[in-house]
VEXDREN-2710 file (C-alpha; in Angstrom, 1 decimal):
% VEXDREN-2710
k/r/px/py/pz
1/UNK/0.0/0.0/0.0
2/UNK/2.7/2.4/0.9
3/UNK/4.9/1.7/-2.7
4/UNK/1.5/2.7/-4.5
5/UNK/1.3/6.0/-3.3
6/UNK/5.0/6.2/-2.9
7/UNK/4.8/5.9/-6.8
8/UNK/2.5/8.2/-7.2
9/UNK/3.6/12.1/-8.4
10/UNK/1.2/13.4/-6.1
11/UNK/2.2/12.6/-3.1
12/UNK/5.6/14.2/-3.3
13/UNK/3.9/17.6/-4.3
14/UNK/1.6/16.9/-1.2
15/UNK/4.3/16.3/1.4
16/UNK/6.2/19.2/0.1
17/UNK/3.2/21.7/0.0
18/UNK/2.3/20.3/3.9
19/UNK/5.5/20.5/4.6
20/UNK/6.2/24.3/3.3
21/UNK/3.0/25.3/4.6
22/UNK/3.2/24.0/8.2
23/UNK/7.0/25.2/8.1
24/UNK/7.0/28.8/7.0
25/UNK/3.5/29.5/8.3
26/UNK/1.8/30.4/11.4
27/UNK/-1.5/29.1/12.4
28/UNK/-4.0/30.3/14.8
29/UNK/-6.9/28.4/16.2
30/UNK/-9.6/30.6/18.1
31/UNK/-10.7/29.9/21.9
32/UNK/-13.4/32.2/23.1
33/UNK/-14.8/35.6/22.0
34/UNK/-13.5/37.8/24.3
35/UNK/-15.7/41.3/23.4
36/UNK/-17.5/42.4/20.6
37/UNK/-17.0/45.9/19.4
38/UNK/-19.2/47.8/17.1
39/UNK/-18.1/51.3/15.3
40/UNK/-20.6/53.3/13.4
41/UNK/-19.6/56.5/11.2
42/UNK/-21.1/58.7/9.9
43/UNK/-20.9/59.3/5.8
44/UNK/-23.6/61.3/4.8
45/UNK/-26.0/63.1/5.9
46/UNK/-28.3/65.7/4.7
47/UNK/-31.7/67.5/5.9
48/UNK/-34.4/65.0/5.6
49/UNK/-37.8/67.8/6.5
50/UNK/-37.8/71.5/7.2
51/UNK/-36.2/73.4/10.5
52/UNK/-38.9/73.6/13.3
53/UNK/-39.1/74.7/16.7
54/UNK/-40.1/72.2/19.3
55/UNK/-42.3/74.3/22.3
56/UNK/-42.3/73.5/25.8
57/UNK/-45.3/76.0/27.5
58/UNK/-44.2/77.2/30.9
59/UNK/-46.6/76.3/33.4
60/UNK/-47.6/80.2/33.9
61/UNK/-48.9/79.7/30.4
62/UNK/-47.0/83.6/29.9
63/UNK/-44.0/81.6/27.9
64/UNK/-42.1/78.9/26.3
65/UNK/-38.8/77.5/26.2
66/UNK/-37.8/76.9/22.4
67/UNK/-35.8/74.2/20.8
68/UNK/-35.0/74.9/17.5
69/UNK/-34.3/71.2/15.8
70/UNK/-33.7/70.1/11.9
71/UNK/-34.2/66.5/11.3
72/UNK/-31.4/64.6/9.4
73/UNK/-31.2/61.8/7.3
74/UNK/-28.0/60.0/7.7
75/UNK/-25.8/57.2/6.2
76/UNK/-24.0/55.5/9.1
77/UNK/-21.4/52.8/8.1
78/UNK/-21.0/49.9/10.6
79/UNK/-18.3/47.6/11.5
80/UNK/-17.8/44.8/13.9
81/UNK/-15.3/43.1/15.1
82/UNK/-14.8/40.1/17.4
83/UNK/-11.8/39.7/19.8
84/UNK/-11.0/36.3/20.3
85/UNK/-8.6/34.4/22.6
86/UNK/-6.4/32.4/20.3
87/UNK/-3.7/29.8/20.2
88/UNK/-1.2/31.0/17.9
89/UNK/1.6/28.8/16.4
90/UNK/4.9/30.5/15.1
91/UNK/8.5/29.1/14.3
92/UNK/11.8/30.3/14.2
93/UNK/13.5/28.5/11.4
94/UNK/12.2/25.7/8.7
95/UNK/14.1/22.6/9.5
96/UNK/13.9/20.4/5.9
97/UNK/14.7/17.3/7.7
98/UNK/12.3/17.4/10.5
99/UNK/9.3/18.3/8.7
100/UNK/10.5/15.4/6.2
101/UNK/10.2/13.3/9.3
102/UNK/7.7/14.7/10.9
103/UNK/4.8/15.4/8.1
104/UNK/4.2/11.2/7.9
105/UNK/4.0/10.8/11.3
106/UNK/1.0/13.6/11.6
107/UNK/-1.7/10.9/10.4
108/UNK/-1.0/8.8/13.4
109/UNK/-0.5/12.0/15.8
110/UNK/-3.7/13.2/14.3
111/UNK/-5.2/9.8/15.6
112/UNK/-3.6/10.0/19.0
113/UNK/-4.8/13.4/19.3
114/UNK/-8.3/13.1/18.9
115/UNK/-8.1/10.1/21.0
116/UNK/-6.4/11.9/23.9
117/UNK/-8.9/15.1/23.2
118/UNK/-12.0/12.9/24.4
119/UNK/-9.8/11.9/27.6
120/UNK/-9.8/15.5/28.2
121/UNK/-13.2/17.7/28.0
122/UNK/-11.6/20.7/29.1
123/UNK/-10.3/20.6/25.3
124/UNK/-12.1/21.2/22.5
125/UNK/-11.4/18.1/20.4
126/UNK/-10.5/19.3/17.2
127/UNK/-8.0/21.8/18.6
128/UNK/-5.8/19.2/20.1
129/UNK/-4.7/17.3/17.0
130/UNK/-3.3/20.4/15.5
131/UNK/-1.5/21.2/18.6
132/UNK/0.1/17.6/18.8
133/UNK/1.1/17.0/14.9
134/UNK/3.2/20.3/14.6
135/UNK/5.0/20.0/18.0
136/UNK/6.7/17.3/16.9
137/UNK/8.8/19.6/14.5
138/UNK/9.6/22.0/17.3
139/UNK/6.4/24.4/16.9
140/UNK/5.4/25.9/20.0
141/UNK/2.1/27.3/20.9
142/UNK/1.3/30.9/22.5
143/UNK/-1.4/32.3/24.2
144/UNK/-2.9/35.7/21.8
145/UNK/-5.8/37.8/20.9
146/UNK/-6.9/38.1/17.9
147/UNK/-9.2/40.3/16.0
148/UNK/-12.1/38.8/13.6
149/UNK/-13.8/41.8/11.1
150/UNK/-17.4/40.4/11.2
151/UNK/-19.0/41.0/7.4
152/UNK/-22.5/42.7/7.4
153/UNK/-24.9/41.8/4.3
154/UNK/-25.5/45.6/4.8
155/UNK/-22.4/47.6/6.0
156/UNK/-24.9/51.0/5.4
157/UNK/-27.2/51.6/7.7
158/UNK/-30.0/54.6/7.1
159/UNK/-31.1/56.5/10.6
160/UNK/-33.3/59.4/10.8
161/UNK/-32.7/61.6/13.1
162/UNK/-32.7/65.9/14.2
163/UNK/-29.9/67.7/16.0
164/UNK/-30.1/71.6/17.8
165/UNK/-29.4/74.0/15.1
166/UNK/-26.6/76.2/16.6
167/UNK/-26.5/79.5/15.0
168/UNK/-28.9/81.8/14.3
169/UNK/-31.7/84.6/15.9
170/UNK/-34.9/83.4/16.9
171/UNK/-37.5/87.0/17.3
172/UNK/-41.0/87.1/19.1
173/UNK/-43.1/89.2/16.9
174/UNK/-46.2/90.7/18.1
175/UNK/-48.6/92.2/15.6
176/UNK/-50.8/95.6/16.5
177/UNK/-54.4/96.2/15.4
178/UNK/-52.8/99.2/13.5
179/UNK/-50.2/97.0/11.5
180/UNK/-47.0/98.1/13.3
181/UNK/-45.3/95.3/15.5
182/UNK/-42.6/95.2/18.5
183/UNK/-40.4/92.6/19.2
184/UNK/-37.6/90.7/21.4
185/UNK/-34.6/88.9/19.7
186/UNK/-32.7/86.0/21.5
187/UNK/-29.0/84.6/19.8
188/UNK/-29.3/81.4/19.1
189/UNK/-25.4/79.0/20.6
190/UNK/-24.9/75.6/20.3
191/UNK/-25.7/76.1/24.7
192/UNK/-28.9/77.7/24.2
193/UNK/-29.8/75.4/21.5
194/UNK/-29.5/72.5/23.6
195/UNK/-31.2/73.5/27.2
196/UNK/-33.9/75.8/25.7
197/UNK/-34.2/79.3/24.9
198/UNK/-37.2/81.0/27.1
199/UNK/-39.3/83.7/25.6
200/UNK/-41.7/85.3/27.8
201/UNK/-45.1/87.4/26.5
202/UNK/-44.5/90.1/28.9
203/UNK/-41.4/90.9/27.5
204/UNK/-42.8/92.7/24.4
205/UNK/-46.3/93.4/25.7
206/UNK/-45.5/95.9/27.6
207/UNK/-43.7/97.4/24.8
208/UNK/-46.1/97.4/22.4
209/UNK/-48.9/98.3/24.9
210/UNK/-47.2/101.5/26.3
211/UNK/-50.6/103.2/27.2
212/UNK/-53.7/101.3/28.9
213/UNK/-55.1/99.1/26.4
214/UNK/-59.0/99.1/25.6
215/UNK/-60.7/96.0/26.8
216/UNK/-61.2/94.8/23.3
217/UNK/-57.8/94.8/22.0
218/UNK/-57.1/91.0/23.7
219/UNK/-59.2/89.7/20.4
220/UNK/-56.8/91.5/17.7
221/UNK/-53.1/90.9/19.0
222/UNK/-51.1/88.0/17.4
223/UNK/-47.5/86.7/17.7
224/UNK/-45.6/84.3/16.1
225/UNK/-41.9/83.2/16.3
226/UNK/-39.7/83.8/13.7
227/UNK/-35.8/81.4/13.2
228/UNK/-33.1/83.0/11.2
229/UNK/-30.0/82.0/10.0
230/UNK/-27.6/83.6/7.8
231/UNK/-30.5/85.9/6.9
232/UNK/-32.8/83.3/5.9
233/UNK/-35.9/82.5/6.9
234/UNK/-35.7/78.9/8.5
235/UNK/-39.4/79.1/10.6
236/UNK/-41.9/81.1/10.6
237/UNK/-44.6/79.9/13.2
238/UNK/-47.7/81.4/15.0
239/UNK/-48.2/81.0/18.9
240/UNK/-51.7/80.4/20.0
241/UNK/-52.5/82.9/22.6
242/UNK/-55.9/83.7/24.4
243/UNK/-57.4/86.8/25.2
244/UNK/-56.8/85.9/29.1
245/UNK/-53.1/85.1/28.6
246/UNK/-52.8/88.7/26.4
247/UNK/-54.1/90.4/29.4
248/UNK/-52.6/87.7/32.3
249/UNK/-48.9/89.3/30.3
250/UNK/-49.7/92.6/30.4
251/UNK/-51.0/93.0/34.4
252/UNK/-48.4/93.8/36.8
253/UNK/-49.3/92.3/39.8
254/UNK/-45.9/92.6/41.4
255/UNK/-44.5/95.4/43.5
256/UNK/-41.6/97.2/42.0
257/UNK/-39.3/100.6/41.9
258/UNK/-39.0/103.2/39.4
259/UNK/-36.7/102.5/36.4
260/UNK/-34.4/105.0/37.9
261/UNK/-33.9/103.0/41.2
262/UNK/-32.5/100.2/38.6
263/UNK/-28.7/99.5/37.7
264/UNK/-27.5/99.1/34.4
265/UNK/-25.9/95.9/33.6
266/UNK/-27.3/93.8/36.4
267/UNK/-25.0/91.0/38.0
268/UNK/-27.4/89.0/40.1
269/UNK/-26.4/87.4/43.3
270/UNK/-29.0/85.0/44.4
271/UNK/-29.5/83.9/47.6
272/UNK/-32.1/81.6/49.4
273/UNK/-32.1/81.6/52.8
274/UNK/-31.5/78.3/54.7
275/UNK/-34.7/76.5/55.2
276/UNK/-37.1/76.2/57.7
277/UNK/-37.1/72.8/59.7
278/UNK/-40.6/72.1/59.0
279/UNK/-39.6/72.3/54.7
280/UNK/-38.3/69.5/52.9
281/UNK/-34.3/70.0/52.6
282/UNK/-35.0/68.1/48.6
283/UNK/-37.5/70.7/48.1
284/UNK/-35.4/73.6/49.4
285/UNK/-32.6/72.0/47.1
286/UNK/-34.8/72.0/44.1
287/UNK/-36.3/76.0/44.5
288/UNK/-32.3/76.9/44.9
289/UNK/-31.2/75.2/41.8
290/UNK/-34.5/76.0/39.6
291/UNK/-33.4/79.9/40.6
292/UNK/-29.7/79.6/39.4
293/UNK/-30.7/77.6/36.0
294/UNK/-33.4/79.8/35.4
295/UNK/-31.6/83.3/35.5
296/UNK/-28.0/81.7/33.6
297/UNK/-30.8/80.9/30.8
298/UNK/-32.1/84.2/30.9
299/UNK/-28.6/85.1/29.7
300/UNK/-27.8/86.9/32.8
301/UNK/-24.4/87.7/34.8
302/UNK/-25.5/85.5/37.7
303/UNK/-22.9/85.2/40.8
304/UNK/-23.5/82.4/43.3
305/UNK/-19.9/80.2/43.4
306/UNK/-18.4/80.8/47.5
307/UNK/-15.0/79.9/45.9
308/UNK/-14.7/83.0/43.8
309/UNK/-14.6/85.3/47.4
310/UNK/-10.8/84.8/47.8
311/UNK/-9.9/86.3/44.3
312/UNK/-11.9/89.2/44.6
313/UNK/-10.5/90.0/47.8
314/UNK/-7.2/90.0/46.1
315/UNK/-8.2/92.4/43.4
316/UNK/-9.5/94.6/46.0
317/UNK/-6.1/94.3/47.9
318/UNK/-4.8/95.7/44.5
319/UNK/-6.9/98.4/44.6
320/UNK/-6.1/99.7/47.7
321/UNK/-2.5/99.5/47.1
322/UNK/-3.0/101.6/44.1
323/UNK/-2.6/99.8/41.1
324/UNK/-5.6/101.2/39.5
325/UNK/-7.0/104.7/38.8
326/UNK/-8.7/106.2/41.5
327/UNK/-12.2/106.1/39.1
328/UNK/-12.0/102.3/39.3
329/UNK/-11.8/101.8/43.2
330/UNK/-14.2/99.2/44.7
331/UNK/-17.7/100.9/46.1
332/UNK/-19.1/98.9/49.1
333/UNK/-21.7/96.6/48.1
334/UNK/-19.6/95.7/44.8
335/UNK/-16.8/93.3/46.8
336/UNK/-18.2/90.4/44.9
337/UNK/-19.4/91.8/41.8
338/UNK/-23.5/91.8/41.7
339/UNK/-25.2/94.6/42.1
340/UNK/-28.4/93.1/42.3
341/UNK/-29.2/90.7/45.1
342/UNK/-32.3/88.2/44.9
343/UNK/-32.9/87.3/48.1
344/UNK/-35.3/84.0/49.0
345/UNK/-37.4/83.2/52.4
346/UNK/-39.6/80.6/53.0
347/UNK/-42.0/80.5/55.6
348/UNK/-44.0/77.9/56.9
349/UNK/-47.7/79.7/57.5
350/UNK/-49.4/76.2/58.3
351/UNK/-49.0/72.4/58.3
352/UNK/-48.2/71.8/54.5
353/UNK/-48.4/75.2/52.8
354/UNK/-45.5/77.1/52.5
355/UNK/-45.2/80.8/51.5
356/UNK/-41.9/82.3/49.2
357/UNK/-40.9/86.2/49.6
358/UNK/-38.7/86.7/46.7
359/UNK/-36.9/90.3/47.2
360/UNK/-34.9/92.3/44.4
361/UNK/-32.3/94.5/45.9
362/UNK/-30.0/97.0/45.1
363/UNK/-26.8/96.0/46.9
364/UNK/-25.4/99.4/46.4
365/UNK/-28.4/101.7/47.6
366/UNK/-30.3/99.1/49.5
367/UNK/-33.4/100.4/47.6
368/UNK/-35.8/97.5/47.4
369/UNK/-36.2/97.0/43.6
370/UNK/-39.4/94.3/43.8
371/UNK/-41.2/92.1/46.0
372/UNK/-43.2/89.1/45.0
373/UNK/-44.7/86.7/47.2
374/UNK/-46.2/83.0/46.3
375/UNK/-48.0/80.7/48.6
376/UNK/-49.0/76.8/47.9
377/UNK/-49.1/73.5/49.6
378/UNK/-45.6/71.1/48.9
379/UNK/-47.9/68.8/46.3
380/UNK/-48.1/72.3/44.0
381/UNK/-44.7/73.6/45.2
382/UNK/-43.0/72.9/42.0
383/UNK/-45.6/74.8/39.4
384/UNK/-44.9/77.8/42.2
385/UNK/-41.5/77.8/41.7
386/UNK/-41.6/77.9/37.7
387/UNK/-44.5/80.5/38.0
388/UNK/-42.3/82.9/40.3
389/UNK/-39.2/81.9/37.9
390/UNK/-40.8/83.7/34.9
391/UNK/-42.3/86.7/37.2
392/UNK/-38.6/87.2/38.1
393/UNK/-37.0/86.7/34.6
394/UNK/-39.9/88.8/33.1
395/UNK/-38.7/91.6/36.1
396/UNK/-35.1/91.4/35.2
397/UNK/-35.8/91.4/31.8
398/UNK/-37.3/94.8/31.6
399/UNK/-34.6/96.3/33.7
400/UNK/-31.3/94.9/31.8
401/UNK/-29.8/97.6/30.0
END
C-alpha cells in the first residue's frame, strides 16, 4: 500500500506543499470571544424635513422655552469586530529534515490526538490534534488575541434623526391692530440650542402696549416666532395665545421701583435663605437650583460660586495698594461683583403650605427693587417655583440695559 502512493507524483507535491505550509506558516486556532465591538460612522448626511421649533409651554402659560431642531437623514457605516482568545503557532526557522520526518508521522499524531482530546473535555477536540502534529517539529504554541472583522450583508445603515441648530436669531413678533409690530430677539449658541431658549409674552407686551389698552384689543393681537439664519428664513410659526393670557402678560401684579432705582448691567447674586425645619431640605434643594438655572438661561451675569470670594479680595487688595485709577476703586456693596441681590425666604404659614418672599435689591443703595410673594401647599410647590421663575425673569428682563 505504501509503494503505490510512494509511486504516485502526487504525493511528493503533497508532502512538500504540507511541509512548506506547516514550516513557514503560522497558524492560529480561536478559543473564546472575548468582546464584541461595534463602530458606526457617519458618511452622509443631509436635511431630511424642514427646521422647526419644538415648544415646551411654561406652566404660567406667559412663555415657552424653544428648541430649535432640523431633522437629518444620515448614512452610518458599521463595522464589527470580534476579539478572540487564540492559540497562535509561530517558528523560528524551517528545519527540511524534520518536517521530512515529521509530516508522515501527523496521520498517526492526528489519531492520538483526537483520542487523547475525548480523555480530556476541558479541550475542545478538534484543537488538540493540530496542537500535537506540529509539536513534533519544534512548533510551540502561544497564548494571543486576535481580531475577527465580522462582514455585514448591509455595512450601510440609514437612521433618521434631528440635532439643535446652533447659530442663528430666533424674534418674538407681536402684531398691533394698527399693522405696526414690537419685538424681542434671542442669539441662538450651540448652549442655548441644547437646554432651551425661554421667551416670555411680557417681554414685548408691555412694549407694544405703552398706554392702557381698551378691553377689546385682547381679540386683535397676534405673535408668532420667527428662526433666522444667515439671513434666511428657517421658521416662521404662529403662537396660539388667548385673550386671558394677552391680558394675564400685560398686568403687573408685582411690587416694584421706578426705572431709575434700577442698575444698568445687572449682576445678580442669588440667595435663598436656609430653610425652615418644618420644609423638605430636597424641596429647598430643588427652589435653589430651579433659581440659578433659570436666570443663567435668561442670559444673565448670575454670581453664586463661594469659591470665587478669595480672588476678589485679592483684586480689592490691589486696589487699595493703588494699582488702579482712583475712578476704578471698589464701592461697598460691589466686593463680589452683583449689584443686584435676589434674596429668597420661605416660611411655613401652616402644616403643609409654605409661602416664598422673593426680594430684588439694590446691593449698592439698598433700595428694594421688587417684592413678589407666592404661597401653595408642597404637592403644587413645583408649578410655584416655575411661576415665580418667569415673574422674576420677566422683572429682570425689563430692567437689563
Amino acid at each position: 500500500m505504501l509503494s503505490i502512493f510512494l509511486r504516485n507524483h502526487d504525493f511528493p507535491s503533497l508532502v512538500l506543499l504540507t511541509s512548506v505550509t506547516i514550516s513557514a506558516c503560522s497558524i492560529t486556532l480561536p478559543q473564546s470571544v472575548l468582546r464584541v465591538e461595534h463602530d458606526e460612522k457617519v458618511v452622509a448626511e443631509r436635511a431630511s424635513a424642514p427646521s422647526y421649533l419644538h415648544l415646551v409651554p411654561h406652566h404660567d402659560r406667559l412663555g415657552w422655552t424653544v428648541y430649535p431642531r432640523q431633522p437629518l437623514r444620515q448614512e452610518i457605516a458599521r463595522t464589527t469586530t470580534e476579539r478572540w482568545n487564540a492559540f497562535t503557532q509561530t517558528h523560528d526557522s524551517v528545519n527540511p529534515l524534520a518536517s521530512a520526518i515529521a509530516i508522515p508521522l501527523c496521520p498517526v499524531t492526528l489519531v492520538l490526538g483526537y483520542a487523547t482530546a475525548g480523555l480530556k473535555p476541558s479541550d475542545q477536540a478538534f484543537e488538540l490534534p493540530f496542537k500535537t502534529c506540529p509539536a513534533i517539529i519544534g512548533y510551540r504554541w502561544s497564548l494571543t488575541e486576535v481580531d475577527y472583522p465580522v462582514i455585514h450583508p448591509n455595512p450601510l445603515h440609514i437612521e433618521h434623526t434631528e440635532q439643535p441648530i446652533p447659530s442663528g436669531t430666533l424674534t418674538m413678533i407681536v402684531s398691533l391692530p394698527d399693522g405696526t409690530t414690537r419685538s424681542i430677539q434671542r442669539q441662538v449658541t450651540p448652549a442655548t440650542s441644547e437646554t432651551g431658549i425661554p421667551m416670555r409674552l411680557r417681554w414685548v407686551t408691555h412694549t407694544a402696549l405703552e398706554s392702557a389698552p381698551s378691553d377689546d384689543i385682547w381679540t386683535t393681537l397676534s405673535a408668532s416666532l420667527v428662526l433666522a439664519s444667515k439671513e434666511q428664513i428657517l421658521v416662521h410659526e404662529p403662537l396660539s395665545v388667548s385673550p386671558q393670557q394677552w391680558q394675564q402678560a400685560y398686568a403687573t401684579p408685582i411690587l416694584e421701583a421706578d426705572a431709575a432705582a434700577w442698575p444698568t448691567s445687572l449682576r445678580i447674586r442669588w440667595s435663598l435663605v436656609p430653610l425652615d425645619v418644618e420644609f423638605p431640605s430636597d424641596t429647598f434643594q430643588f427652589t435653589q437650583v430651579a433659581f440659578e438655572e433659570g436666570l443663567a438661561s435668561h442670559d444673565l451675569v448670575v454670581i453664586t460660586q463661594e469659591s470665587r470670594m478669595a480672588s476678589t479680595n485679592q483684586l480689592l487688595a490691589q486696589h487699595v495698594v493703588g494699582r488702579f485709577d482712583e475712578t476704578r476703586l471698589a464701592k461697598p456693596g460691589r466686593w463680589r461683583g452683583a449689584n443686584v441681590l435676589l434674596l429668597g425666604e420661605i416660611h411655613t404659614l401652616v402644616s403643609g403650605t409654605h409661602e416664598l418672599v422673593l426680594t430684588l435689591i439694590n446691593i449698592e443703595t439698598g433700595i428694594v427693587l421688587s417684592k413678589l410673594s407666592y404661597e401653595a401647599p408642597l404637592d403644587a410647590w413645583k408649578d410655584l417655583i416655575h411661576a415665580a421663575r418667569g415673574d422674576v425673569l420677566d422683572v429682570l428682563h425689563a430692567h437689563d440695559r
